[in-house]
C-alpha positions as CSV (number, residue, x, y, z in Angstrom):
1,X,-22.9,-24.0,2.7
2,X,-24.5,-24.9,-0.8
3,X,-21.9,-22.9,-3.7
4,X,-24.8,-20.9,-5.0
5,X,-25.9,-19.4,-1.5
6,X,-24.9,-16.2,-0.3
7,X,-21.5,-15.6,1.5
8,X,-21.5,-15.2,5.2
9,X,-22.0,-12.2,7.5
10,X,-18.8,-10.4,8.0
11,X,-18.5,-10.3,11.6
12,X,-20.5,-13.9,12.4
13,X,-20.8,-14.3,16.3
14,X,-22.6,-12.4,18.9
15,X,-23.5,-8.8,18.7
16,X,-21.9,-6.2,21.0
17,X,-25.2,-4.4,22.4
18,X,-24.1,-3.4,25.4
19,X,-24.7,-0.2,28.2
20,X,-21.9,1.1,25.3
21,X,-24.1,1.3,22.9
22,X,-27.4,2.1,24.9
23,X,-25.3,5.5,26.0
24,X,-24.2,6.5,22.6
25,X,-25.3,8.1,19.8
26,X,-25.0,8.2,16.2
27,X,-24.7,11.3,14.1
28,X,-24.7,10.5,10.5
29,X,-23.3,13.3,8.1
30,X,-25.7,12.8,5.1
31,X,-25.5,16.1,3.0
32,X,-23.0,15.0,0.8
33,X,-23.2,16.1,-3.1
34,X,-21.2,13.2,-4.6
35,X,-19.7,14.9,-7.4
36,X,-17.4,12.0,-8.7
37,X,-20.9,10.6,-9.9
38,X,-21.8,13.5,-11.8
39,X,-25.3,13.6,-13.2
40,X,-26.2,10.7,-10.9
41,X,-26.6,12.7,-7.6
42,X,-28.4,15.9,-9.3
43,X,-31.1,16.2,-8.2
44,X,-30.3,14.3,-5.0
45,X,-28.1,13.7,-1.7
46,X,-25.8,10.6,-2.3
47,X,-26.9,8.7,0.7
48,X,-30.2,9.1,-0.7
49,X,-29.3,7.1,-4.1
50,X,-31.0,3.7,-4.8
51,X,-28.5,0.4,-4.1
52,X,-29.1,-3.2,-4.5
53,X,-32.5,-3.2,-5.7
54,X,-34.7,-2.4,-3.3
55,X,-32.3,-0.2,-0.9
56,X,-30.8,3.1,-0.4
57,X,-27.3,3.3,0.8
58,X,-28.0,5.4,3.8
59,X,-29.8,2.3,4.8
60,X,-26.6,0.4,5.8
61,X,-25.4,3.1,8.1
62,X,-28.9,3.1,10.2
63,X,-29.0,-0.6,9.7
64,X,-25.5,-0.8,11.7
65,X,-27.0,1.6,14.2
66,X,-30.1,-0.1,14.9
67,X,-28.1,-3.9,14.9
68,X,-25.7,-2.9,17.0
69,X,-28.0,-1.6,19.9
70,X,-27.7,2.4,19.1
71,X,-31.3,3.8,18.9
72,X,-30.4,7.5,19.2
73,X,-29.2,9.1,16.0
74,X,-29.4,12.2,14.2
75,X,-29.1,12.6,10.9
76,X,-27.5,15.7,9.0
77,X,-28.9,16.5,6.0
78,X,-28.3,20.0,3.5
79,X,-27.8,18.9,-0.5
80,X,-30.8,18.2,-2.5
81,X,-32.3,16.1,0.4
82,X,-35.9,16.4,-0.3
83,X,-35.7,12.7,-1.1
84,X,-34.0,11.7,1.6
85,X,-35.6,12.4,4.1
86,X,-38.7,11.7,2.8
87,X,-37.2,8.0,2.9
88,X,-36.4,8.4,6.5
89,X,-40.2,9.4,7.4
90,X,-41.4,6.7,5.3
91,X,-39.0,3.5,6.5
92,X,-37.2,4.7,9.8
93,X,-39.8,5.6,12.1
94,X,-39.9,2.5,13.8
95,X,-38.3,3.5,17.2
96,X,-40.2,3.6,20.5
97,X,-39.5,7.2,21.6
98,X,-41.2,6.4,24.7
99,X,-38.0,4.1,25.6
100,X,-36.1,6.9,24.5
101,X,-35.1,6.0,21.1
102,X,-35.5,7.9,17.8
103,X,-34.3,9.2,14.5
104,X,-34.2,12.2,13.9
105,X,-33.1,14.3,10.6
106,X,-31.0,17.3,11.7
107,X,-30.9,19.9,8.8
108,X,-28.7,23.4,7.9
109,X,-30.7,25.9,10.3
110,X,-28.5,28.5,10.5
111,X,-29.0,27.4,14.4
112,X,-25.8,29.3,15.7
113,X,-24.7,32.1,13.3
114,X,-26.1,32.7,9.4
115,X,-24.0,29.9,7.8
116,X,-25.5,26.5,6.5
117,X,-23.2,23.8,7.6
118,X,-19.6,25.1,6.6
119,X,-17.8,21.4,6.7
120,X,-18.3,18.5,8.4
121,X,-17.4,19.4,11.7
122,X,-19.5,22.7,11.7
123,X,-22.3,20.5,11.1
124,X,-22.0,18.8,14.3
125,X,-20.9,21.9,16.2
126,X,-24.2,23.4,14.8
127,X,-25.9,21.0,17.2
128,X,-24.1,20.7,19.9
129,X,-27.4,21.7,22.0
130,X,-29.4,18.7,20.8
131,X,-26.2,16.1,21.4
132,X,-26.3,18.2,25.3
133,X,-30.3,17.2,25.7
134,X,-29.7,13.7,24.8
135,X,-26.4,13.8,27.0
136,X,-24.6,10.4,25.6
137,X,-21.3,9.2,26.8
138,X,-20.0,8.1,23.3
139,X,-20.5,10.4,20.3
140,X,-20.3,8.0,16.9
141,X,-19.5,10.2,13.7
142,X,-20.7,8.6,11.0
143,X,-20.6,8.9,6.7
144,X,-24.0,8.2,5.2
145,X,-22.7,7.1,1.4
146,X,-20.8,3.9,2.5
147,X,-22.0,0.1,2.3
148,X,-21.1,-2.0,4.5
149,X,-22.3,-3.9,7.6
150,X,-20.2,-3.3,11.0
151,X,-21.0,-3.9,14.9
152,X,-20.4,-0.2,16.2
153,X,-20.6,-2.0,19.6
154,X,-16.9,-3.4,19.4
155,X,-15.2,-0.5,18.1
156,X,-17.1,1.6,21.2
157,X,-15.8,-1.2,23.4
158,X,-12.4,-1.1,21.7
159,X,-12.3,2.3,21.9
160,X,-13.0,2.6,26.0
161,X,-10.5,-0.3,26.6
162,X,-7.6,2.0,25.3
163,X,-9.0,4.9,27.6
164,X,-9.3,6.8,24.2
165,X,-10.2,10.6,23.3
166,X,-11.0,9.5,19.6
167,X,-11.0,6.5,17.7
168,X,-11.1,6.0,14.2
169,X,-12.4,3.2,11.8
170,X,-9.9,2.0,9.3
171,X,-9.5,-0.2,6.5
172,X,-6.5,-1.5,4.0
173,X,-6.8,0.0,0.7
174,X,-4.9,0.3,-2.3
175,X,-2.9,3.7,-1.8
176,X,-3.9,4.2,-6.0
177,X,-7.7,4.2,-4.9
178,X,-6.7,6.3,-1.6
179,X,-4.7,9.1,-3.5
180,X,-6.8,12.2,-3.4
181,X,-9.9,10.2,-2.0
182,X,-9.2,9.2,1.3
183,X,-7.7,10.1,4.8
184,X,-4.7,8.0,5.2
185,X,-3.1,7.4,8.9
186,X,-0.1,5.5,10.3
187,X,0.0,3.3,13.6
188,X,2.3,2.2,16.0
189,X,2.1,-1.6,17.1
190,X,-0.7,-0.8,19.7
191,X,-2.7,0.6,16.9
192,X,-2.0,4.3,18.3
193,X,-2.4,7.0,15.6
194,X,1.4,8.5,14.8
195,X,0.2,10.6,11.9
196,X,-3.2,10.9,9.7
197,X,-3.5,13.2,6.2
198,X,-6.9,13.7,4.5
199,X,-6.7,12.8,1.0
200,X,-3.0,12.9,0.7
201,X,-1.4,12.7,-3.4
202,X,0.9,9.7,-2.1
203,X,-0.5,7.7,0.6
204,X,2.2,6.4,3.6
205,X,1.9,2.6,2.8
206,X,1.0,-0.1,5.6
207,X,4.8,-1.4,6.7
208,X,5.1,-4.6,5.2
209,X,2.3,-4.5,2.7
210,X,3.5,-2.8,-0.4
211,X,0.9,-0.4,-2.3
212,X,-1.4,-0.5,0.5
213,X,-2.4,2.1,3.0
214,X,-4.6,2.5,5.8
215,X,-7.4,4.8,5.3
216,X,-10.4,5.9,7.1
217,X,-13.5,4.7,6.9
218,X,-14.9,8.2,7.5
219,X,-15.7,6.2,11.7
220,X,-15.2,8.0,14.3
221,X,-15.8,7.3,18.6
222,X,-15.4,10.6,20.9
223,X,-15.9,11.2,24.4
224,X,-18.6,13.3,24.7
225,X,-16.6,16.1,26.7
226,X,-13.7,15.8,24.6
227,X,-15.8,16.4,21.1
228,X,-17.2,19.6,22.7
229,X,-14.1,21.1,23.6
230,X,-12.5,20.2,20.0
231,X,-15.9,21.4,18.0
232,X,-15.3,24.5,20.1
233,X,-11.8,25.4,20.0
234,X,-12.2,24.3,16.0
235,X,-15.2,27.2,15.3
236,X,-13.2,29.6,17.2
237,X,-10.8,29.5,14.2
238,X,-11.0,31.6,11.6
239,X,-8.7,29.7,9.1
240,X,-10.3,26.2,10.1
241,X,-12.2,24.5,7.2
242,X,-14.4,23.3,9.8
243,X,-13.8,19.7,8.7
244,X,-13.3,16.2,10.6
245,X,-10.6,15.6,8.1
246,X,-8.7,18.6,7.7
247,X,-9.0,20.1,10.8
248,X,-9.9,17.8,13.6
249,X,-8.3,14.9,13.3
250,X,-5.0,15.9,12.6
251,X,-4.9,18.7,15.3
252,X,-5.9,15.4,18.3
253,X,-3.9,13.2,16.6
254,X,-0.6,14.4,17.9
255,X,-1.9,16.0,21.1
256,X,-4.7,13.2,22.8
257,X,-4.8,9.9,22.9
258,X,-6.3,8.6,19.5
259,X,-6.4,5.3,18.3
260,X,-7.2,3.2,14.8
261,X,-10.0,0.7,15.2
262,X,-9.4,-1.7,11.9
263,X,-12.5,-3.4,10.1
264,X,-10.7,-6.6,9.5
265,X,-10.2,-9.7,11.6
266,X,-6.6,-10.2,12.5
267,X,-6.4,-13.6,13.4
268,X,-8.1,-15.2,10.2
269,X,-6.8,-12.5,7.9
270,X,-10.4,-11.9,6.7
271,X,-10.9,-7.9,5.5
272,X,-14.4,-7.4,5.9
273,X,-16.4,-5.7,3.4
274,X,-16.6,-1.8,2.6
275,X,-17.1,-0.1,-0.6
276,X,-17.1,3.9,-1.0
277,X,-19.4,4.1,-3.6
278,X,-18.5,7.6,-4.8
279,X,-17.4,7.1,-8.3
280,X,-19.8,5.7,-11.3
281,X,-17.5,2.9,-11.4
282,X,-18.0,2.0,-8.3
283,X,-21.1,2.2,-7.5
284,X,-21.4,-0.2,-10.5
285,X,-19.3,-2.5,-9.3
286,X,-20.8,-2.4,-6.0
287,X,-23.8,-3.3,-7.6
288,X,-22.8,-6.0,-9.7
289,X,-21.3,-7.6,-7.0
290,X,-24.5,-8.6,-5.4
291,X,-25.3,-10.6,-8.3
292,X,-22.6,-13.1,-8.0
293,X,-23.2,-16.3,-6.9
294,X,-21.6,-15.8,-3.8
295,X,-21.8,-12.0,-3.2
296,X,-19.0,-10.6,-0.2
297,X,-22.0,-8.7,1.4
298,X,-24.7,-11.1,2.2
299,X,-27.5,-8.7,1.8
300,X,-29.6,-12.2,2.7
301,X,-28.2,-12.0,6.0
302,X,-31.0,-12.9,8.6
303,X,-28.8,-12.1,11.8
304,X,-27.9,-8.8,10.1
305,X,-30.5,-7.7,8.5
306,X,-31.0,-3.9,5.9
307,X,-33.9,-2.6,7.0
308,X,-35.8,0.2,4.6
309,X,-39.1,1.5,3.2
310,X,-40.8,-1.2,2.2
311,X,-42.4,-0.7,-1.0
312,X,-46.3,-2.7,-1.4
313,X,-45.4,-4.2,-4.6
314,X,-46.3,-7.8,-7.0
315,X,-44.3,-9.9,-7.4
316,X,-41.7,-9.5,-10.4
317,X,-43.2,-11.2,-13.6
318,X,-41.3,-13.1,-16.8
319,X,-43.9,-13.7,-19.7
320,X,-43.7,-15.2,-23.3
321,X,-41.7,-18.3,-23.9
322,X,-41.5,-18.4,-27.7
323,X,-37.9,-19.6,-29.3
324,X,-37.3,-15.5,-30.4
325,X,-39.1,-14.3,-27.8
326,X,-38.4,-15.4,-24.4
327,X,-38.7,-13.0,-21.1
328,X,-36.1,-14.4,-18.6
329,X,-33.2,-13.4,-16.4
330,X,-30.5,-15.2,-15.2
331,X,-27.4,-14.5,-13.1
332,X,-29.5,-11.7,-12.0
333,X,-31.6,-9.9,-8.9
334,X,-35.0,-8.3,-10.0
335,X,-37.3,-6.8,-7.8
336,X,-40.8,-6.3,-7.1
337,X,-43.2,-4.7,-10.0
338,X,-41.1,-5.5,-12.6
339,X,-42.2,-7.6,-15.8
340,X,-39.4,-8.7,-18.0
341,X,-41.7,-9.3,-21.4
342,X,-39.7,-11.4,-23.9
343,X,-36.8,-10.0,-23.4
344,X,-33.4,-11.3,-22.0
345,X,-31.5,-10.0,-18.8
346,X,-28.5,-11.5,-17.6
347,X,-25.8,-10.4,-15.1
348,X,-27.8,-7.4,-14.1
349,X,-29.5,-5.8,-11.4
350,X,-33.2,-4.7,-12.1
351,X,-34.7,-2.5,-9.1
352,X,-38.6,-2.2,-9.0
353,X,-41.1,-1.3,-11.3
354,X,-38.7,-1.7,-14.5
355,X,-40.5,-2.9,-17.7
356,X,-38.4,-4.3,-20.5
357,X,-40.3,-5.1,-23.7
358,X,-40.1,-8.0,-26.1
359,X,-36.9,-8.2,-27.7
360,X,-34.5,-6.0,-25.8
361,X,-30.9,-7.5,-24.8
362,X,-30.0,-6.1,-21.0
363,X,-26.1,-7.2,-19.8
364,X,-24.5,-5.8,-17.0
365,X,-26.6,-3.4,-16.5
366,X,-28.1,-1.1,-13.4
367,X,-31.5,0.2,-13.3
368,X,-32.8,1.8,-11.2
369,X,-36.8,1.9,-10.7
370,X,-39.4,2.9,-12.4
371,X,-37.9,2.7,-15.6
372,X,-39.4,1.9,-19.4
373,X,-36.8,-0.3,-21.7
374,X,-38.3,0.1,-24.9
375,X,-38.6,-3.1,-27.6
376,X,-35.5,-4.0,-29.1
377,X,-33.5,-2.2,-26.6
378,X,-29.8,-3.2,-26.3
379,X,-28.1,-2.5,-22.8
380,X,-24.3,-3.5,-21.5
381,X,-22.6,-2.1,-18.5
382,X,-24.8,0.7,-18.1
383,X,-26.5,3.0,-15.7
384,X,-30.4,3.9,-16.1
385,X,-31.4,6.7,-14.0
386,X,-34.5,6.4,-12.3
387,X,-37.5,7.5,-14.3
388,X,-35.7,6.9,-18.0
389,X,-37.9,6.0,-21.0
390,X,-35.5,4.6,-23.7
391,X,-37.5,4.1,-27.1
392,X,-37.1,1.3,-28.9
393,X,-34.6,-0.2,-30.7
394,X,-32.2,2.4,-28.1
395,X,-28.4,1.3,-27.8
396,X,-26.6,2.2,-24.7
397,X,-22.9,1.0,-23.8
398,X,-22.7,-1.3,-27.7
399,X,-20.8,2.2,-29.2
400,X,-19.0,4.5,-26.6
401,X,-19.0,7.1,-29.6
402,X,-22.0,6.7,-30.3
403,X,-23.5,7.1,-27.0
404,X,-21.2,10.4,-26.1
405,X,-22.6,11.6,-29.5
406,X,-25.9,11.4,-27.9
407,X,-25.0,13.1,-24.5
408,X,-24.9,10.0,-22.3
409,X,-21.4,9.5,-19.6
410,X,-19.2,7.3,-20.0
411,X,-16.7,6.6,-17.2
412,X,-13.3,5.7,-17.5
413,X,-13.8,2.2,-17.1
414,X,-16.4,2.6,-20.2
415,X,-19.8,2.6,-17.8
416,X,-22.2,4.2,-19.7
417,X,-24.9,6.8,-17.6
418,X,-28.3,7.7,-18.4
419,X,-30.4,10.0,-16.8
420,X,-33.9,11.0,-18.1
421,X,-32.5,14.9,-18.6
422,X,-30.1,13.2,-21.2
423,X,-32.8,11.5,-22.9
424,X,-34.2,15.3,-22.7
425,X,-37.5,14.2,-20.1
426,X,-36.9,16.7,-17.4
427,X,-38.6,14.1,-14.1
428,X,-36.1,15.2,-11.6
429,X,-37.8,17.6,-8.9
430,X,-38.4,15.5,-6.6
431,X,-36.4,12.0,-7.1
């Protein structure tokens, strides 16, 4: 493989499409708020946010789903989610529902009493009569605000091999990024869950691994019967939260037969890659990752594709080549419509229609589309909301004072957020 080319799939070999698959389907839980990334997620659901320059993270979940042979899924939508779905109608109506396939987005109806979706479980058991008209075998819980790419087809087929009730994805993590954030379990040799606690303040580490933990990856693989029943007995109670989390999972765990499915092969030591992009840090990084000469998640990934709405855009354009004035990128991904004019870009990911004008500096730096980087500009390890004009000669992320003076975020790990309400242009009603 050439050094500069990106990484390899995660799981390279054959995919698990299987009668598994064909008889399950996918529920993705997509109403999430996001708070942890604050002004970011607004005026819109977090699976609905833009990722990796032309995507939305959403789009890896129902990538996974349609790669690994599942063609039924419902998605659950409540938060701000206007965009959202209109990003399902316009890039996931592909599938043939003549063959019985589809995608369909399942919001709060007040369908069974006059509560929106209560917790996560309550969102599935608030459609319970549309899983009983498809009538799967496997039900496949899903999170819509993680990126990563996974075969659900072997975690089904792992799952029916231990003759389980409930499987869940899992993943090593450091218990520090866990505490408070994650569910956490513990396993017995054969992988059988012994214990789980949702976002516990000091996560059980992994027996011989110091300062890491297993936590979930938010996966989860019922029999169809068996989610009834627990969906059921769980809205019968009063004191329930009505989550998978806090409720479910620790209620089965002692009582059925429940098993960990971990996203890592255990015979090369290779941890695949996942990334909960729920902080601005992290979404950051997750970003900035891609740009990397040899990224962990091949986005370029023929086999595996990301499938979204596809965008009828030019090409992205670099103009003026004078000694002070030279429009380039390097170490860099920009997409289509932009047109970097004199001005330099380097370790940065640029999503479409972005115009940066002559003499502006960008490092490090996310932005998302459709945004207007004024001359002179100067931009490091920053943020740029969708929709942002930033006049010229603007500084963001040079001055952490300066750029709390003028109302901007800036995380812990000194990533600097703009959003065009900051920069007092109100565009946010329907992004």
């Amino acid at each position: 493989m050439d050094k500069h080319s990106p990484g390899p799939s995660p799981q390279d070999g054959p995919r698990f499409v299987s009668r598994l698959t064909r008889n399950t389907m996918a529920l993705i839980l997509a109403g999430g708020r996001g708070t942890r990334l604050h002004e970011l997620t607004e005026w819109r659901a977090k699976p609905a946010l833009p990722f990796g320059g032309k995507f939305r993270i959403i789009d890896f979940t129902l990538s996974n789903c349609a790669n690994s042979g599942i063609r039924r899924v419902g998605v659950l939508t409540q938060y701000k989610s206007h965009s959202l779905i209109r990003h399902l109608i316009s890039g996931w109506t592909h599938f043939r529902k003549e063959t019985n396939e589809f995608i369909e987005v399942l919001p709060a109806q007040q369908r069974t009493s006059d509560d929106w979706y209560k917790g996560t479980a309550d969102a599935v058991f608030q459609n319970l009569d549309i899983i009983r008209s498809v009538a799967p075998d496997y039900v496949v819980i899903l999170a819509g605000d993680h990126v990563y790419k996974m075969d659900y087809g072997t975690m089904i087929a792992e799952h029916v091999r231990n003759e389980a009730d409930m499987t869940v994805g899992c993943i090593p993590v450091p218990t520090e990024e866990a505490a408070g954030a994650l569910g956490v379990m513990q396993v017995d040799e054969h992988d059988r869950i012994l214990s789980f606690a949702e976002k516990p303040a000091q996560p059980a580490e992994i027996p011989g691994e110091p300062g890491k933990c297993l936590a979930s990856m938010g996966i989860y693989v019922f029999n169809t019967r068996f989610l009834f029943e627990q969906l059921i007995r769980d809205a019968d109670d009063s004191g329930s939260k009505h989550d998978f989390g806090f409720n479910i999972i620790p209620h089965v765990v002692p009582r059925y037969r429940c098993f960990a499915y971990s996203f890592r092969d255990e015979q090369l030591g290779i941890q695949y890659y996942w990334r909960d992009v729920g902080t601005l840090d992290g979404y950051w990084a997750a970003n900035m990752e891609l740009v990397d000469p040899v990224p962990e998640l091949n986005i370029y990934d023929v086999d595996w594709p990301i499938r979204t709405a596809q965008n009828q855009l030019p090409p992205a354009k670099f103009v003026f080549d004078d000694d002070d004035r030279r429009g380039y990128a390097v170490d860099s991904m920009v997409s289509g419509g932009c047109i970097i004019s004199g001005a330099k870009v380097k370790h940065s990911l640029i999503f479409n229609n972005v115009r940066i004008h002559s003499y502006a500096t960008v490092e490090q730096a996310v932005i998302l589309p459709e945004c207007d980087i004024g001359r002179g500009c100067q931009l490091k390890k920053c943020i740029i909301d969708r929709g942002v004009f930033l006049p010229p000669d603007t500084r963001v992320g040079i001055d952490h004072d300066e750029d709390r003076r003028r109302g901007f975020r800036v995380s812990d790990k000194g990533v600097v957020l703009v959003t065009p309400t900051m920069m007092g242009q109100p565009l946010h009603t329907t992004r």
